[in-house]
N, C-alpha and C positions, 0 to 999 in steps of 0.2 A: 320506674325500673321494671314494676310489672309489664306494664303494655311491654316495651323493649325486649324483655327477657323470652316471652309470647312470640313475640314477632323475631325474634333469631331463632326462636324454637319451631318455627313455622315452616321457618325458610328451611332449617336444618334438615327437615322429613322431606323439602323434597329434593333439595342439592345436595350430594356425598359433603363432610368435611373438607375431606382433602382438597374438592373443587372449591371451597368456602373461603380456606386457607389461600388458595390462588388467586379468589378474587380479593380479598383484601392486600395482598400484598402485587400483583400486577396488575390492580386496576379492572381487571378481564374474567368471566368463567374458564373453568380450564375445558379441554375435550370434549366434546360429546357422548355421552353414552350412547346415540339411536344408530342403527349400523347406518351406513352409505345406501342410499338409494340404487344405488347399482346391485346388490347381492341381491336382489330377487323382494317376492311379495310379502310384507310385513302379515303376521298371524299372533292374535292376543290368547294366551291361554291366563284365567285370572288374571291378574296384574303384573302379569310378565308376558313380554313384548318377542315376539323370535321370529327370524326372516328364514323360507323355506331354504334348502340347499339351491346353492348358484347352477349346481346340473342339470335343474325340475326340467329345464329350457332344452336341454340334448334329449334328455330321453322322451322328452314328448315328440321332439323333432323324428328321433328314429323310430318312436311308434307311429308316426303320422307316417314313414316311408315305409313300413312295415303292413300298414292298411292296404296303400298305394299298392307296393308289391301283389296283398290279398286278392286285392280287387282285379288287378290285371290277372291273374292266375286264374279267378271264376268266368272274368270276359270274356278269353280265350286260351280255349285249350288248346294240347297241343293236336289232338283231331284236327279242330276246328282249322287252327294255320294251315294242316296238310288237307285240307277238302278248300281251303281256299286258293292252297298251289295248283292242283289239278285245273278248280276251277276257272282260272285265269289262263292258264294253257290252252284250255278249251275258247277261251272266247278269242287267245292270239294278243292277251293285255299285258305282256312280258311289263310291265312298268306297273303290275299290280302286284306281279310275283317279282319284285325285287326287294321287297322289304321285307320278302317276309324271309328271304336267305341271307346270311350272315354274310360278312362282308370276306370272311377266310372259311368258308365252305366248304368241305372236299364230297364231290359228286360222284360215283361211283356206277357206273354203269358198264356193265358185265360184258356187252357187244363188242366197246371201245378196250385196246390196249393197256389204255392208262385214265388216271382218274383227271376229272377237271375241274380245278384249282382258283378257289376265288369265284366272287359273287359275278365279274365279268367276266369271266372263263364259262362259265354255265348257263349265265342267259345269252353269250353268243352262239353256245350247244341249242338251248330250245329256238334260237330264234333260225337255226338253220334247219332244226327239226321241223317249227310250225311253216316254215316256206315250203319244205317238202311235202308237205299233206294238205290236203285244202281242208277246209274249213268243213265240208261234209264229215271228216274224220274227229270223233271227241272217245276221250278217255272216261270208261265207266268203272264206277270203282264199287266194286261185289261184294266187299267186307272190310271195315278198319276196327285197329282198337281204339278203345279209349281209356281205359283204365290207367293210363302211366300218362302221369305228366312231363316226360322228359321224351318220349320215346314210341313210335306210333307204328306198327305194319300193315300195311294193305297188299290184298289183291283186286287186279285190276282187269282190264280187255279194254280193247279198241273197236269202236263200232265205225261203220260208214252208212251215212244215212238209218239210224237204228237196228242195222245187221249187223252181227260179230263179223270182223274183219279177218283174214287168216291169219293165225302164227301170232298173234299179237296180244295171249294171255300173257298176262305177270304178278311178278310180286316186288314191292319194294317195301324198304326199312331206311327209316329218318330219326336220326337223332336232332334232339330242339333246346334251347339254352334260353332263358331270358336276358337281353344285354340289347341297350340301347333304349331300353325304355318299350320296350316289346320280346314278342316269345318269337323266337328266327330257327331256321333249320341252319344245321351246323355240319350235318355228315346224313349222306344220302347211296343207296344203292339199290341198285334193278336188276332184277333177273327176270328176263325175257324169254318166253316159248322159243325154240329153235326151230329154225323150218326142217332141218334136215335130223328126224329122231332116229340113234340108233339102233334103240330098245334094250332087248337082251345083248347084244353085240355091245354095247359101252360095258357092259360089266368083264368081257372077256379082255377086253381093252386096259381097264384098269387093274384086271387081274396080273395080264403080261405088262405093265408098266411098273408093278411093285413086283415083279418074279426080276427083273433087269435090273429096279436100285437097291434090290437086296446083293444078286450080284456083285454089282460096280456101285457101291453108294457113294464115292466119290463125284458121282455124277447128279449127285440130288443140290451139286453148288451151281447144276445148269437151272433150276428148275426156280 
């Protein structure tokens, strides 16, 4: 009766009762207490047993895309894209500057009417651009920023054969997005030297254009 009483007292420390009571009357242990394999990595603290939370799995995932992101942000900047737009114009490798323009772009260019629309609307603009100028003619660019990651201005000139070219100082500003798994220009605009400078005459110009919609401001729904 000793041994026996021993040996249920044995067993008792390490089966619950109530699973005790199950096996004697079903033949069977009841439930398990160890959680499912599936909730994540088992962690012993003393003798109690505890599985991390089942999200450890997402938030490593989004810190792992969160590096990624890092990492792409330090490899290039948003400089760097627009010295590699130039750069590719220069060489006439329109299929080098197409990745680096969004696929819904709006191109702005001060010359033209209207803006040009979409990443094949503007490399059909440079590619009618780089027909027109041979290959003697490259874009030198005199100053960019760097300081902003989303947002970059230069100015630039046009050289032929390492002369400055006439009429063909500028300045443009690009906005740049991350999307697609790279940093793309998104919205672009050029302001180009005018051949024909007013001078002081533009300011009398613009004087008499706001003395006429002060006037008739009705007329500022032409403008």
């Amino acid at each position: 009766m000793v041994a026996t009483a021993l040996h249920f007292g044995a067993i008792s420390s390490v089966i619950p009762l109530n699973n005790l009571a199950r096996v004697s009357k079903e033949g069977r242990r009841g439930p398990s207490t160890i959680p499912p394999p599936s909730a994540g990595p088992l962690f012993r603290s003393g003798s109690r047993i505890s599985r991390a939370p089942a999200t450890a799995p997402i938030i490593r995932a989004a810190a792992e895309v969160q590096t990624t992101e890092d990492a792409l942000m330090k490899a290039s900047t948003a400089a760097d894209v627009v010295r590699e737009f130039y750069d590719g114009i220069n060489r006439r490798d329109l299929a080098a500057v197409e990745p680096l323009i969004s696929e819904d772009c709006v191109y702005e260019d001060l010359v033209f009417p209207r803006p040009f629309v979409g990443r094949k609307a503007i490399l059909d603009f440079f590619k009618k651009f780089t027909e027109s100028f041979g290959t003697d003619h490259q874009f030198v660019i005199d100053n960019i920023s760097n300081e902003d990651s989303s947002a970059v201005g230069v100015t630039w000139h046009l050289e032929w054969r390492g002369r400055p070219f006439p009429f063909s100082r500028g300045c443009s500003f690009y906005s740049l997005r991350v999307q697609e798994g790279k940093r793309q220009i998104v919205y672009a605009r050029d302001c180009v030297e005018p051949a024909v400078k007013p001078g002081h005459s533009a300011l009398a110009i613009i004087q008499g254009v706001s003395w006429i919609l002060q006037q008739f401001p009705q007329l500022a729904d032409w403008l």
